[in-house]
Phi, psi and omega in degrees: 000136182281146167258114170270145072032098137266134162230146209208104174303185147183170176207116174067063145187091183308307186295343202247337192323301203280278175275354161273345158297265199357290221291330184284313163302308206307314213301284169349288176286343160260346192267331193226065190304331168276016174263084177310157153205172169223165185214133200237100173278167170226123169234132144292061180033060165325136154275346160264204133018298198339308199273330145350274185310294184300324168300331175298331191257336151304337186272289184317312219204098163318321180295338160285120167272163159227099174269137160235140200299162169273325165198186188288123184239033157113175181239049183237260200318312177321303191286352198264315149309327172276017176256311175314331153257031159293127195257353204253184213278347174208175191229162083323093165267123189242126145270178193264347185270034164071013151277353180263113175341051212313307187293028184278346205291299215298320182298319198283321177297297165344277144334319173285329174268012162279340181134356176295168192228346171197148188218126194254141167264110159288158177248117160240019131198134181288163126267025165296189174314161168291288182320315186302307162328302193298291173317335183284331176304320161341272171290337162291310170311298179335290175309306174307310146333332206239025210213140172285321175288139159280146196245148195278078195319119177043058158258125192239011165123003195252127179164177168248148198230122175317166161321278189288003153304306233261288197322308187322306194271255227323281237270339175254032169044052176287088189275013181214090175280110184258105181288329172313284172309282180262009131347286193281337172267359173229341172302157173214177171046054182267132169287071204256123152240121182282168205184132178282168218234090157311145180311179185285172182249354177192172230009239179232164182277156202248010169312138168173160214305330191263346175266336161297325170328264157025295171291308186306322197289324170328284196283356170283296185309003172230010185207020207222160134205009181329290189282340158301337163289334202272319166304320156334285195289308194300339194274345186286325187289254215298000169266356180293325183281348171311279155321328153289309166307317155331307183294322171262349161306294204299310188296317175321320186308309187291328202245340174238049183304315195294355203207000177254098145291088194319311193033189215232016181255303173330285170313334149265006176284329204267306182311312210276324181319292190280319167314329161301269162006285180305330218264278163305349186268287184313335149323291202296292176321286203299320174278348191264321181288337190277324192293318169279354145341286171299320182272352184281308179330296211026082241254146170305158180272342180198160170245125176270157168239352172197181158213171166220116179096040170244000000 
């Protein structure tokens, strides 16, 4: 008998914990009843309810698994670890607060048993912010444009990934893992089934402007090189224009001393130009050294404090 995988990351979230185990058993014993499974959380060192509720729902049901983190290690790393310690013949990654379907698990097995090794859930339409849509829509465009690898538009990790996928992220010992990125650059024998993005089904998203940072700068420094050309090139354009301008500042001078009057609002229009300029390319830069940074360290993806049904 095949073993499915669910892994269902989480932080806070006490209200949801309870009925997306339900929703996930229920689906698992009627739609895909010749299937052992396990389901495994990973909490990242909830400050509420959370680790209760799963030990209680780990005492009723051997098939429930638990990692609980020693502290908050990122919403990169917890799930990327929890995939890894999974035993079954595919993974799942689910989130827990019912934006991701459940009922998608029975298509994505599907599909895995036509022969595909990994089947991505896309969002091709939200109920989220609107605004929110849009940037993200963006920033998929951006990235893709910008990127060597093709990057998977508005895939955020939810799908299912074969065994030997699962073996791929164990060997490459990445401590700081863009689950996206590499999908699209080491996944093969790939599915995408689309799917709309339901609202949260209860509290608040743990989201927010430095964890969207966060995600972007990751896949530009790690799937980019992009913006280091374009500080190459802008700096080369503007010190060339730089230079000219100079060159003609002198001659006017030269040929109209009594009467070109130069003055300091140029020489300081040029100074605030390139200095803005140098501020950011140094800024940009400063994130591809903190990504070599992290991976030179090569720091554990997580410290567990406990398990629980292993």
């Amino acid at each position: 008998m095949k073993k499915i995988s669910i892994m269902i990351p989480c932080y806070n979230e006490e209200e949801n914990v309870v009925p997306i185990s339900k929703a996930v058993i229920d689906v698992m014993n009627k739609e895909l009843p010749q299937y052992d499974y396990e389901i495994l959380f990973i909490d990242n060192c909830s400050k509420d309810n959370t680790r209760s509720l799963i030990r209680g729902i780990c005492k009723e049901n051997p098939k429930v698994k638990a990692i609980f983190n020693a502290k908050n290690f990122g919403q990169f790393n917890s799930p990327y670890h929890a995939m890894c310690q999974t035993t079954g013949d595919c993974t799942i990654s689910l989130c827990a607060d019912f934006q991701d379907p459940v009922e998608l698990i029975p298509k994505f097995v599907a599909e895995w048993e036509k022969g595909y090794k990994i089947v991505c859930g896309i969002k091709t339409a939200s109920k989220e912010n609107k605004i929110m849509r849009f940037l993200r829509s963006c920033y998929y465009k951006t990235i893709r444009k910008m990127s060597d690898v093709e990057q998977i538009e508005h895939f955020t990790g939810f799908g299912l990934y074969d065994k030997s996928f699962i073996d791929v992220l164990r060997d490459l010992k990445d401590p700081t893992p863009f689950l996206r990125g590499i999908v699209a650059e080491l996944g093969y024998k790939r599915k995408d089934i689309e799917y709309t993005q339901a609202k949260r089904a209860a509290g608040k998203t743990h989201n927010n402007f430095y964890t969207l940072y966060d995600a972007a700068m990751l896949s530009f420094t790690s799937y980019t090189t992009m913006g280091l050309r374009v500080a190459t090139i802008a700096g080369f354009i503007f010190s060339f224009i730089s230079i000219i301008v100079a060159l003609v500042y002198l001659v006017l001078k030269l040929l109209y001393w009594d009467r070109f009057p130069a003055g300091m609002y140029p020489v300081l229009l040029m100074v605030s130009v390139m200095g803005s300029l140098q501020l950011f390319f140094i800024g940009f830069l400063g994130e591809y050294v903190l990504s070599m940074n992290k991976r030179i360290m090569n720091r554990p993806l997580v410290i567990e404090e406990e398990r629980i049904n292993f």
